[in-house]
C-alpha positions as CSV (number, residue, x, y, z in Angstrom):
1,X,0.0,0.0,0.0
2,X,1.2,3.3,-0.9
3,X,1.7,6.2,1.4
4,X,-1.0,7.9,-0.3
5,X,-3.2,5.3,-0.3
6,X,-2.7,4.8,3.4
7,X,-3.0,8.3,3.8
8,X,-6.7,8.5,1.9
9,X,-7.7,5.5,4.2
10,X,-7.3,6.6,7.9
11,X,-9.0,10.3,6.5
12,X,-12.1,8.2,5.4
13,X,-12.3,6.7,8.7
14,X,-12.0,10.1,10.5
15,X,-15.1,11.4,8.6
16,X,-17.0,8.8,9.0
17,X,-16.8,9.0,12.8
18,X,-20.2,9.9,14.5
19,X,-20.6,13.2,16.5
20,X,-21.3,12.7,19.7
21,X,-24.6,14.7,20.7
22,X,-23.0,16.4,23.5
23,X,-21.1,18.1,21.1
24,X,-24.3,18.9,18.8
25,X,-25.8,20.6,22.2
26,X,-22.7,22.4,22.8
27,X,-22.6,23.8,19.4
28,X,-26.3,24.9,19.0
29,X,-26.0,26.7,22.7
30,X,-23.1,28.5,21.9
31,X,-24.8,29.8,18.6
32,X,-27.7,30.6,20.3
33,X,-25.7,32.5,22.8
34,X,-24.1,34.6,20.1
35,X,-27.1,35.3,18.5
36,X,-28.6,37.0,21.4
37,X,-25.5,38.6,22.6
38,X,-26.0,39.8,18.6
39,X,-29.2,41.1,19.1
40,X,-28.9,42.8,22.8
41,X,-25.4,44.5,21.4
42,X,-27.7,45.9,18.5
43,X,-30.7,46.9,20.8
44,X,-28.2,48.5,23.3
45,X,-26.4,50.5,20.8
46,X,-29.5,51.9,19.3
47,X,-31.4,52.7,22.9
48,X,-28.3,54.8,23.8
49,X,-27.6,55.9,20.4
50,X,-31.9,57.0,20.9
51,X,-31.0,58.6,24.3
52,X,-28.1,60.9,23.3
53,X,-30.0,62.0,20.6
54,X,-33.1,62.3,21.0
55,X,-35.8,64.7,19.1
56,X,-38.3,65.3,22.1
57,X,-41.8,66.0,19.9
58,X,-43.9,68.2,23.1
59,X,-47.6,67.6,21.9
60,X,-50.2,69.7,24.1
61,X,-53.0,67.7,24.6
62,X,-56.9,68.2,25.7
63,X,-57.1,66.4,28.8
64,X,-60.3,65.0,28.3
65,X,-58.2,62.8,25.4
66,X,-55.0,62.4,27.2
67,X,-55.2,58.9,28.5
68,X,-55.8,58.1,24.7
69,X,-53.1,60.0,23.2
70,X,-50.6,59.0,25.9
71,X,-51.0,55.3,24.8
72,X,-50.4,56.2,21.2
73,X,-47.2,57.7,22.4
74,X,-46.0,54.9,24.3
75,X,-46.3,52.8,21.3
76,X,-44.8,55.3,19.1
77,X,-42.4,55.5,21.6
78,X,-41.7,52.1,21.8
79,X,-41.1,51.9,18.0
80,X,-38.0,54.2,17.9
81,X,-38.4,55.7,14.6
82,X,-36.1,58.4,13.3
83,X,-36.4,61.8,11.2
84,X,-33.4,63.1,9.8
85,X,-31.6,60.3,11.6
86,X,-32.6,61.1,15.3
87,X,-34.7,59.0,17.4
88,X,-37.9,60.6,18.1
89,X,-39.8,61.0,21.6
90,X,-42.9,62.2,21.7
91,X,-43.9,63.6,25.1
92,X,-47.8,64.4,25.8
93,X,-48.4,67.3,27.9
94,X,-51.9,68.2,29.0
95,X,-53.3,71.5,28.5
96,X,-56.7,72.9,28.7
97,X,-57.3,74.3,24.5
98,X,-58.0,78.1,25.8
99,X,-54.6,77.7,27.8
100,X,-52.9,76.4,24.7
101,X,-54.3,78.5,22.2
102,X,-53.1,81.7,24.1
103,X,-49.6,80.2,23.7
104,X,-49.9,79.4,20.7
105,X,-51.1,83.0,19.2
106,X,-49.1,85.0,21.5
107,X,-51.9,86.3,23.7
108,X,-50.6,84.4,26.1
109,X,-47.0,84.0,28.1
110,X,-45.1,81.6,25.8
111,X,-44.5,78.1,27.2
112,X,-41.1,75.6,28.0
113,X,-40.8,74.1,26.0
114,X,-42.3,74.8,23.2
115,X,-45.8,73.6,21.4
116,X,-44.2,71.5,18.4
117,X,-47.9,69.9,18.0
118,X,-51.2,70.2,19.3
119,X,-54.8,68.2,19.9
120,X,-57.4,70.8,21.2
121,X,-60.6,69.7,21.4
122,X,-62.4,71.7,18.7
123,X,-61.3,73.1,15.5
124,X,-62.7,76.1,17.1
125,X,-59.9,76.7,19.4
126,X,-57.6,76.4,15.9
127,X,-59.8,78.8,14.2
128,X,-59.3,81.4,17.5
129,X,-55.8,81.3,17.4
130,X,-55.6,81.8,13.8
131,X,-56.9,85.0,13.8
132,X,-53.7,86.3,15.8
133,X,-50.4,87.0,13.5
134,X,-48.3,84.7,15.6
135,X,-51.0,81.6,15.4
136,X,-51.6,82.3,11.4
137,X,-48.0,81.9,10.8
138,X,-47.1,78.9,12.9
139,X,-50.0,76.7,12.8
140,X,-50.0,73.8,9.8
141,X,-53.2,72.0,9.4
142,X,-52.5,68.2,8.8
143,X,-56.3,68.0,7.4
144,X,-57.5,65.2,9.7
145,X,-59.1,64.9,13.2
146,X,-58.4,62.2,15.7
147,X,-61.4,62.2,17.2
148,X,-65.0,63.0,17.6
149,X,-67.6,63.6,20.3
150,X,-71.1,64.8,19.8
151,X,-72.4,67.3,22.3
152,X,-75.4,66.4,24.8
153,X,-77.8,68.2,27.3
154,X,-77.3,65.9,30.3
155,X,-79.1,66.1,33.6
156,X,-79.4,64.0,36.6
157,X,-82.2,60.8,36.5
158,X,-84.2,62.7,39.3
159,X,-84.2,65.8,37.9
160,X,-85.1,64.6,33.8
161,X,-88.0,62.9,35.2
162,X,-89.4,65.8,36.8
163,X,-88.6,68.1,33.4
164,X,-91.4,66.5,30.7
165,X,-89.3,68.9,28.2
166,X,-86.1,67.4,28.5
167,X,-85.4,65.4,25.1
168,X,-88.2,67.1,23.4
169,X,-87.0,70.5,23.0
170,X,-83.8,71.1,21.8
171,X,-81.8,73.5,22.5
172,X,-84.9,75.6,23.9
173,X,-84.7,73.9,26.9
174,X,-81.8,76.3,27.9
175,X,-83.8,79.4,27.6
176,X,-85.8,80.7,29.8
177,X,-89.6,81.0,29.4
178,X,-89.7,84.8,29.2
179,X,-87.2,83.9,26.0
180,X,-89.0,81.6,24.5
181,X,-87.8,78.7,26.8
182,X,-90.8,75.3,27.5
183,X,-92.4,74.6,30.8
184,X,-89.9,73.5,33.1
185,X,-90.0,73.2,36.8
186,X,-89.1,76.0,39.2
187,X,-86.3,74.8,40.3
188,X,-84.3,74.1,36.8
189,X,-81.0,75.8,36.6
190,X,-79.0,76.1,34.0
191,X,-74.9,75.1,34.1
192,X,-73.3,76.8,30.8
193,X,-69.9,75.9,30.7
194,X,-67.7,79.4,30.2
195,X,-67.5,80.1,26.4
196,X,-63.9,81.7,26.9
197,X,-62.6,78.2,28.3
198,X,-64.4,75.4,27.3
199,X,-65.6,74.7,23.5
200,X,-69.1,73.0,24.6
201,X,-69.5,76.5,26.3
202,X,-68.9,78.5,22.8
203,X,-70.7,75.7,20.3
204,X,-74.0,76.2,23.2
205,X,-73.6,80.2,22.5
206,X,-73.7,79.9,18.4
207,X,-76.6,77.0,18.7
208,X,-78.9,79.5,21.1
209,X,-78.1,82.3,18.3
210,X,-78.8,80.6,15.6
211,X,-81.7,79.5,17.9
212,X,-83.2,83.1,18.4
213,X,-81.9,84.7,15.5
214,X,-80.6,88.4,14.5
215,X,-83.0,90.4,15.4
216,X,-83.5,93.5,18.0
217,X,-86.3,91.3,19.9
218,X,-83.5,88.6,19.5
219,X,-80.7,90.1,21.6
220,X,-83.3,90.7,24.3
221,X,-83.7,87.2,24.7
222,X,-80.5,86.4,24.0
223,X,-79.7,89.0,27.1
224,X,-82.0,86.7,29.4
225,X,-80.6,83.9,28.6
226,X,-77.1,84.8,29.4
227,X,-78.3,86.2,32.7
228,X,-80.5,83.4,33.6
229,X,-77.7,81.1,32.9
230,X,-74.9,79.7,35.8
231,X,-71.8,80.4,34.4
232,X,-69.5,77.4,35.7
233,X,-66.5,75.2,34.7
234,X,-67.0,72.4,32.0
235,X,-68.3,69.3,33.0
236,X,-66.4,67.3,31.4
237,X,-64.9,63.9,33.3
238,X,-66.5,61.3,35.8
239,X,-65.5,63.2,38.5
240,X,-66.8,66.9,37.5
241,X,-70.1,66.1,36.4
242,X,-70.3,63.7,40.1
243,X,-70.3,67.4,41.5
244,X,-73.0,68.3,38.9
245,X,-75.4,65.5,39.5
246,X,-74.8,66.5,43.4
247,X,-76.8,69.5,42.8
248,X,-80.0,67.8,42.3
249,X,-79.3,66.3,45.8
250,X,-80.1,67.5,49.0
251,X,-79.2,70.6,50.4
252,X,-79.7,72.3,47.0
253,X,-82.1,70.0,45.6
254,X,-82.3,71.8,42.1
255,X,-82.8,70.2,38.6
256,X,-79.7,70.9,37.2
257,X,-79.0,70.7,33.5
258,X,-75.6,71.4,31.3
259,X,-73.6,70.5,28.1
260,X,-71.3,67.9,27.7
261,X,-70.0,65.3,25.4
262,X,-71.3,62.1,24.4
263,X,-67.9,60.8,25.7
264,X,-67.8,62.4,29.1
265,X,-71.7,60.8,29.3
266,X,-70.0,57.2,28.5
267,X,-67.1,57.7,31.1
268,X,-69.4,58.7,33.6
269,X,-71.7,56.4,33.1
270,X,-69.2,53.6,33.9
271,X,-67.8,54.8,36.6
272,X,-71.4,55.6,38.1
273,X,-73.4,52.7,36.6
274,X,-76.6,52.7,39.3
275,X,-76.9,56.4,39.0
276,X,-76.2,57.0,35.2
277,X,-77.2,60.3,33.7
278,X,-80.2,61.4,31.5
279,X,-78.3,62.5,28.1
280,X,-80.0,63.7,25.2
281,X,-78.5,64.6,21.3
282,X,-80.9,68.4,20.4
283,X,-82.1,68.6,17.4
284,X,-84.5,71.0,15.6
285,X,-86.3,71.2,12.8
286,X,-83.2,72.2,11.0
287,X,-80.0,70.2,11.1
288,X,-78.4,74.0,12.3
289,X,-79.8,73.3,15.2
290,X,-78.4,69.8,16.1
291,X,-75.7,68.6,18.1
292,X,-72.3,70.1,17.4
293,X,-69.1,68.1,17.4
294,X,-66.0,68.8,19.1
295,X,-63.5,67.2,16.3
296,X,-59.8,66.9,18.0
297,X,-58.2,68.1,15.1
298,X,-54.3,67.2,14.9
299,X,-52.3,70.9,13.7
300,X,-48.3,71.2,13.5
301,X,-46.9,74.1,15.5
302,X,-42.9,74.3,14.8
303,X,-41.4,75.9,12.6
304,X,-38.2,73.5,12.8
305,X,-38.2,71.6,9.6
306,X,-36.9,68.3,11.6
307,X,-39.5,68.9,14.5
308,X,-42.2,69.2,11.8
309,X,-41.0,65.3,9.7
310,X,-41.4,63.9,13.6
311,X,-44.8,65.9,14.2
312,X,-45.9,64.5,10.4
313,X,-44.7,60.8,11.8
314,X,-46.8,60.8,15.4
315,X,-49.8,62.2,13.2
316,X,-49.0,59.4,11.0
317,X,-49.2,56.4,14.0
318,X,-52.5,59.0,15.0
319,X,-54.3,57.4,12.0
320,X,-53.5,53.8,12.0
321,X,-55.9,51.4,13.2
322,X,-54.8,50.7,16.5
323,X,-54.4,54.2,17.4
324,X,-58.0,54.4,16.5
325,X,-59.0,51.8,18.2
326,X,-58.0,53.3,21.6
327,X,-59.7,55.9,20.9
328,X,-62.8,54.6,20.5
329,X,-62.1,52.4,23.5
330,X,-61.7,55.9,25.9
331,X,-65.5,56.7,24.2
332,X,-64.4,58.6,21.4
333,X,-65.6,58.0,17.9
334,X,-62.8,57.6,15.5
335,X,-62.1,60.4,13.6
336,X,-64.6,58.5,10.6
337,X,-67.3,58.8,13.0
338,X,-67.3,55.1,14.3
339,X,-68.0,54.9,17.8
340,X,-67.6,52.3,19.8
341,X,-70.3,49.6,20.7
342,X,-72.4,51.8,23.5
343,X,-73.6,50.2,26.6
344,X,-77.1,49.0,26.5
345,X,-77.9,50.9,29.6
346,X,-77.3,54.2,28.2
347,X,-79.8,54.3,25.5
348,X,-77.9,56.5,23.4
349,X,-77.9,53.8,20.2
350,X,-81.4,54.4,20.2
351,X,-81.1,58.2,20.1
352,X,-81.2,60.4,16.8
353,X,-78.1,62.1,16.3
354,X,-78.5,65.0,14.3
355,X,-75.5,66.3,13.7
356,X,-75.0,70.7,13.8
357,X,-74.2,72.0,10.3
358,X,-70.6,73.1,11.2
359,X,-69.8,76.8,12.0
360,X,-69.4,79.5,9.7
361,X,-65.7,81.5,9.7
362,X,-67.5,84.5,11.6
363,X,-70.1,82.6,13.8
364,X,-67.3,81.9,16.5
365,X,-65.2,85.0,16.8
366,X,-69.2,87.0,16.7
367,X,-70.5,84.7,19.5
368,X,-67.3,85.3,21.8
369,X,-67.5,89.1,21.3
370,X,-71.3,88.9,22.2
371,X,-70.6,87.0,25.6
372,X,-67.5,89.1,26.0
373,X,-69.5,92.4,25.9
374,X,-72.6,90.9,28.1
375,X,-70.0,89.6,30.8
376,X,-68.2,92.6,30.6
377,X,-67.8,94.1,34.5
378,X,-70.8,96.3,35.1
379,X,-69.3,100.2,37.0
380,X,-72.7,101.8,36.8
381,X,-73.7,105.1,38.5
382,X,-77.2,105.1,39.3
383,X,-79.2,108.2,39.4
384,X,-82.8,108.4,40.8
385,X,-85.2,110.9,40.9
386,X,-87.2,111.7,43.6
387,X,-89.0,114.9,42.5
388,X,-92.7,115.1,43.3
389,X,-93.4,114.4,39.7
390,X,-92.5,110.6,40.6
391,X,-95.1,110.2,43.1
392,X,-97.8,110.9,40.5
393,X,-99.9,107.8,39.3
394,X,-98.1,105.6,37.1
395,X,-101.6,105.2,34.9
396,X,-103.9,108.2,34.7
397,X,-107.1,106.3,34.7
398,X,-106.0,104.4,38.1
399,X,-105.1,106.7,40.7
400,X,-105.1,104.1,43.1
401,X,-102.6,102.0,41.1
402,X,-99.1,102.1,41.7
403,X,-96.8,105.3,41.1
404,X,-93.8,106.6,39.3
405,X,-91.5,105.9,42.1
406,X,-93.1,102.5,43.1
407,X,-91.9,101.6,39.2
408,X,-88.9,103.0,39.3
409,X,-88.4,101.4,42.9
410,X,-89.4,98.0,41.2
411,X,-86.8,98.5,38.2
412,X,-83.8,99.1,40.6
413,X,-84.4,96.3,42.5
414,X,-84.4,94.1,39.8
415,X,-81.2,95.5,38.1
416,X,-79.7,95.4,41.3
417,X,-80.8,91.4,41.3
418,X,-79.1,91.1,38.0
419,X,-76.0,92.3,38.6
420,X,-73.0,89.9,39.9
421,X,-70.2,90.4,42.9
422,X,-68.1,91.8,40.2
423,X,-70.2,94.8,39.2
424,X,-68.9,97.9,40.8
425,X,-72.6,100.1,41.6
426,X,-73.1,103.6,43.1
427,X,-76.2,105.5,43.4
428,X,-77.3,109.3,43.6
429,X,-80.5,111.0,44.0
430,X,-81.4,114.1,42.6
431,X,-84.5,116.5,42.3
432,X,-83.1,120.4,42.7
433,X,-81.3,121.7,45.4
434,X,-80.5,118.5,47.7
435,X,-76.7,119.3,48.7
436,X,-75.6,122.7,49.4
437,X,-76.7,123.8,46.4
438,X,-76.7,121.1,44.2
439,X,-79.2,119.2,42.6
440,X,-77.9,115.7,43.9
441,X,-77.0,114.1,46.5
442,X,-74.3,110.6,47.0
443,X,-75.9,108.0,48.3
444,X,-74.0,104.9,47.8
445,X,-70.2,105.7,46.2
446,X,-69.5,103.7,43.3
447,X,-67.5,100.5,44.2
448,X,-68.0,96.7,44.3
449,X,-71.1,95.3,45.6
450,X,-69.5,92.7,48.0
451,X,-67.6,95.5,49.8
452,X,-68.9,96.3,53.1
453,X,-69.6,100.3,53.8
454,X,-69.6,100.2,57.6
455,X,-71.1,96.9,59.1
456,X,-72.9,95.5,56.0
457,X,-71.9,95.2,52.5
458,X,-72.4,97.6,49.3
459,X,-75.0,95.2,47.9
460,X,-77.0,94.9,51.4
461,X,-77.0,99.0,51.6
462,X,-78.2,99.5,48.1
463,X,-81.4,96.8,48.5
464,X,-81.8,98.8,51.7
465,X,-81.7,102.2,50.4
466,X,-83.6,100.8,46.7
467,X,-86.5,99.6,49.0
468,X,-87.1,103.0,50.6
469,X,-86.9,105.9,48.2
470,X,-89.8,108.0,48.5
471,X,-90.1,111.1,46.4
472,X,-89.3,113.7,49.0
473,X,-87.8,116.5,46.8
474,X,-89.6,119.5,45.6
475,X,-91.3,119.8,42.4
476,X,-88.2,120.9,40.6
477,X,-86.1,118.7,38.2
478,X,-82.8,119.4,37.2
479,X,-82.1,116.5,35.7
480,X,-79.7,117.7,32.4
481,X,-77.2,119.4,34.8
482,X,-77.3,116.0,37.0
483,X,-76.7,113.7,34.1
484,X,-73.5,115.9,32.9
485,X,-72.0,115.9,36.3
486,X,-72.6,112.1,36.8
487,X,-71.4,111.5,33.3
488,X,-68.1,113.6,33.9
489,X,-67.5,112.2,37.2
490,X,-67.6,108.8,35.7
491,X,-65.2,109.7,32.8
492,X,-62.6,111.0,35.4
493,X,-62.8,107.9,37.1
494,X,-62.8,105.4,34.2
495,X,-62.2,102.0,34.7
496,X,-60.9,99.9,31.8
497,X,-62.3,96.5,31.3
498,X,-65.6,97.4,32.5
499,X,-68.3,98.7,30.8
500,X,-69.0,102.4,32.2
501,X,-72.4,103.4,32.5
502,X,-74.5,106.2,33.8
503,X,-78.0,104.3,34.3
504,X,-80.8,107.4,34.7
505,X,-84.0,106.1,36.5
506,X,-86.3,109.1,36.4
507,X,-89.9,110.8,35.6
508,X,-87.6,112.1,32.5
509,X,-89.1,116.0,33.0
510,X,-86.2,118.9,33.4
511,X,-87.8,122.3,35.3
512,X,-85.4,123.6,37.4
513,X,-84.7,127.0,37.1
514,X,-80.8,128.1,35.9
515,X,-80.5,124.5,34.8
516,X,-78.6,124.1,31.5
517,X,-80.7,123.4,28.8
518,X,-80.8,119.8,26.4
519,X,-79.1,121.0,23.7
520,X,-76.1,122.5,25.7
521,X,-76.1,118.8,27.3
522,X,-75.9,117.1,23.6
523,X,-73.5,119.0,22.6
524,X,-71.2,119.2,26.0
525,X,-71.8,115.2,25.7
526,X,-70.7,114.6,22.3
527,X,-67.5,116.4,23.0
528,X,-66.8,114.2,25.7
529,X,-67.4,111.4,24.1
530,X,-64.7,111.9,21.8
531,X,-62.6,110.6,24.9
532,X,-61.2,107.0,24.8
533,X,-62.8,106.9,28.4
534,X,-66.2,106.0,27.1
535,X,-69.1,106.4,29.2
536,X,-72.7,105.6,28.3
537,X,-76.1,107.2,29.3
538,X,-78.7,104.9,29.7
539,X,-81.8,106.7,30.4
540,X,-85.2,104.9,31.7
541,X,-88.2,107.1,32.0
542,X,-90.9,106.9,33.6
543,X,-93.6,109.9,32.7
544,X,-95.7,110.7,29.4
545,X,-95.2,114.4,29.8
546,X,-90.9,113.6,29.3
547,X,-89.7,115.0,26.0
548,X,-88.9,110.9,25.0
549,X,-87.1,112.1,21.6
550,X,-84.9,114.2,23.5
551,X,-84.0,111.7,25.9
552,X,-83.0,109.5,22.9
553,X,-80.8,112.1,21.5
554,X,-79.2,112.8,24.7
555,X,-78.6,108.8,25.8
556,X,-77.2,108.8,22.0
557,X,-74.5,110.7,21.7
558,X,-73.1,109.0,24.3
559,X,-73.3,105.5,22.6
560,X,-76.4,105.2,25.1
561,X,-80.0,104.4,24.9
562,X,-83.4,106.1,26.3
563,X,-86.4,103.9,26.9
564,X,-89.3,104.9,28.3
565,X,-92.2,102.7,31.1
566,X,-95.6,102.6,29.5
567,X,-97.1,99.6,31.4
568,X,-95.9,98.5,34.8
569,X,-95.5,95.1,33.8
570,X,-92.9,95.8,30.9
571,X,-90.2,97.0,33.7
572,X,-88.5,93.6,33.4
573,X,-88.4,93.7,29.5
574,X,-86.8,97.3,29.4
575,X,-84.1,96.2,32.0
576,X,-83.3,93.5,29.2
577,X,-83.3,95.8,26.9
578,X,-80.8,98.2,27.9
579,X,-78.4,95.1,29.2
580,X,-78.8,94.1,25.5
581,X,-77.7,97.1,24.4
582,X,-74.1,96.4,25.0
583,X,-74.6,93.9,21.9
584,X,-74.7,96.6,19.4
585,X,-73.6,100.3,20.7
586,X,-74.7,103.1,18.4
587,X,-76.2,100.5,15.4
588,X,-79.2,99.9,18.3
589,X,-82.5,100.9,17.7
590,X,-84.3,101.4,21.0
591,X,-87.1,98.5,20.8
């Protein structure tokens, strides 16, 4: 045998040779071993490659959509994608959509960090911020909305089945009955949620306009409605609207109703399910007056080109389906309109939703600068006559029946009752020669009602003084000179973000002797009026022998209005009236 030969032989018996399965074990373990050290290197290198450099995306969020959002972002998260080769992070903050808005258009101190992206809860916020430089130039529209939640009137069990209007009238349930409002029990209040924070609040404003309509009887109702109305925070999670269904409960015991969404209704609702709450969808006999939808809309607000590929991204994730899918499982519909399967017990997939045609460019910004001027602090300076004249019959063909200062005792009163804590109020009399020479006389300095004078308050005083006021001057009126000094004292001490007011309440007849004439006071007053410090004259008479156009031309050139008592029971209506005045300024027409 050859060397070769031999050589060939003993290599044929080394590979045939079994391998022992201890060594098979040992080899597959130590691949497997490599493979994951493989693998954890890899995910290492890239979670501290993602924490050095890091693109933090800081999304203000609507808290009533948080919880949903925040999931999305832990998955994003969790999927470590990159723009312009940088990990992104996207980090939720909450923020109520008035806060975030003023940030956003610069009405508002500027927040750290940054907004790079926002989710309000209404394209109405959006809209708002848009129509400030700053917000028109940052904000990007992505074109799509996360989200959607149909608005509801919602009271308490207890208190629905007591109101037999409650589901069957719309948005009229909110007005009162002197506005056109149903039959609903005495003790219904009703809970708007503040227009300038909360978007159910504003949509409830443009639904009960479009409701009433344009006109100069409108704003009168409009004007009761505002001031019939509880102006409170927005019910708008399990644990708020708990405090609103406590008002129906003893000690208070009223029948509370408010807005909310359909979404706060379902999150309630679970969290409360042997007490749910009575939720209806309005509707109307046009679809303007159904239910509006807050629509979560999804906007850009950086202008770094790298922050805006990681905003486009998350908004990306936004509209897959499982982001969806948590969103309809917090009680949102999808931002196609697909809600989630309702519980039986609610009785809302038996309800009609009519949806709200969607608001006009101008219907928003209108509605806020109505409530704006209608909540607007009140500094009035009230001026009653007491004259003789005013204790004359109020009716000519009943001199039994109540007189001119019983009236005009009954209208202060009730504006008095009208006004809130806020309202700064002062009062004079006047008739002719009351103080040292004068025609007037302070009674109550002009301040705010909660602040005590002495041992009782402003408010207390004025009910006090409003409920005795007997016509103990002479038969002499100077009522022009009064109305120019009351109207120049209040110019000199103008208070800004109030509206300034002198309110008249008198028989409306000037006779006194050396007093300046009404054509010197129209023309005195239109010169002063040329002042920023506006002042108006509202002028409230009470007597048929007044010179009424006059009064009106006075009250006018001060962006003011005269109206004049002709039946005892329209006091009321007038005092609506020249509230509703605010609503229009010198384009009024006295009704």
């Amino acid at each position: 045998m050859t060397v070769l030969s031999s050589l060939r032989s003993k290599a044929s018996r080394r590979r045939s040779r079994p391998v022992s399965t201890k060594a098979l074990v040992i080899i597959a373990v130590v691949g497997c071993f490599t493979l994951l050290i493989g693998r954890g290197t890899a995910q290492i290198i890239s979670r501290y490659s993602c924490s050095g450099n890091q693109v933090v995306l800081n999304v203000a969020v609507s808290p009533d959509i948080t919880p949903a959002i925040t999931r999305v972002a832990d998955y994003f998260n969790s999927r470590q994608l990159k723009a312009d080769g940088r990990c992104v992070s996207v980090s939720i903050n909450t923020e109520l959509p008035a806060i975030a808005a003023g940030q956003i258009d610069g009405q508002g101190a500027r927040p750290h960090p940054p907004i790079d992206a926002w989710i309000p809860d209404s394209s109405l916020w959006v809209d708002q911020a848009r129509r400030y430089a700053p917000g028109a130039q940052i904000i990007r529209a992505t074109g799509y909305n996360l989200a959607l939640s149909p608005l509801m009137l919602v009271m308490p069990k207890a208190a629905a089945a007591q109101t037999a209007a409650f589901g069957k009238t719309g948005w009229r349930l909110l007005l009162p009955r002197s506005a056109g409002g149903p039959h609903v029990p005495a003790g219904l209040r009703v809970d708007l949620p503040d227009p300038t924070q909360s978007a159910a609040g504003l949509a409830t404003l443009m639904e009960i306009g479009r409701l009433l309509g344009p006109s100069t009887a409108a704003r009168v109702r409009f004007t009761r409605f505002i001031y019939s109305s509880q102006v409170t925070t927005y019910f708008d999670d399990p644990t708020s609207l708990g405090y609103f269904a406590a008002l129906a409960a003893p000690p208070l015991s009223s029948d509370p109703v408010t807005v909310t969404t359909e979404q706060a209704v379902l999150a309630y609702d679970r969290s409360h399910p042997k007490a749910p709450l009575a939720a209806t969808y309005p509707s109307g006999s046009k679809t303007k007056f159904g239910s509006p939808e807050l629509d979560y809309p999804y906007v850009i607000t950086s202008a770094d080109s790298v922050r805006i590929d990681a905003a486009e991204m998350f908004g990306q994730v936004l509209k897959e389906p499982y982001a969806q899918s948590v969103i309809r499982y917090h009680g949102f519909r999808s931002g196609k309109n697909v809600p989630d399967k309702f519980p039986a017990s609610t009785g809302l997939a038996t309800q009609l939703l009519q949806v709200a045609d969607p608001p006009s460019a101008t219907e928003a910004p209108a509605a806020l600068a109505v409530w704006n001027k209608l909540a607007l602090g009140s500094r009035d300076l009230t001026i009653v006559d007491v004259s003789s004249a005013m204790a004359q019959p109020a009716s000519p063909s009943d001199p039994t029946g109540p007189t001119f200062e019983e009236e005009l005792t009954q209208t202060a009163s009730l504006g008095l009752a009208l006004f809130p804590d806020t309202a700064n109020i002062g009062l004079w009399e006047f008739a002719d020669e009351l103080d040292h020479g004068r025609p007037y006389k302070q009674l109550v300095s002009v301040g705010p009602l909660p602040e005590n004078l002495g041992v009782i308050s402003r408010r207390a005083q004025l009910q006090r003084i409003n409920g005795n006021l007997p016509p103990t001057g002479g038969p002499r009126v100077a009522l022009y000179g009064t109305i120019l000094d009351a109207y120049k004292y209040m110019q000199k001490t103008f208070k800004p973000k109030f509206f300034n007011a002198v309110i008249v309440l008198a028989s409306g007849i000037d006779n006194a002797p050396g007093d300046i004439t009404a054509q010197h006071l129209v023309k005195t007053l239109t010169r002063l009026n040329n002042s920023p410090n506006k002042v108006a004259v509202i002028i409230i008479s009470f007597s048929p022998s007044a010179d009424f156009p006059m009064l009106k031309k006075i009250a006018l050139a001060t962006g003011g209005q005269a109206y004049r008592i002709t039946d005892p029971s329209r006091v009321a209506q007038v005092f609506y009236q020249a509230l509703a005045h605010r609503l229009c300024g010198l384009s009024c027409v006295a009704p």
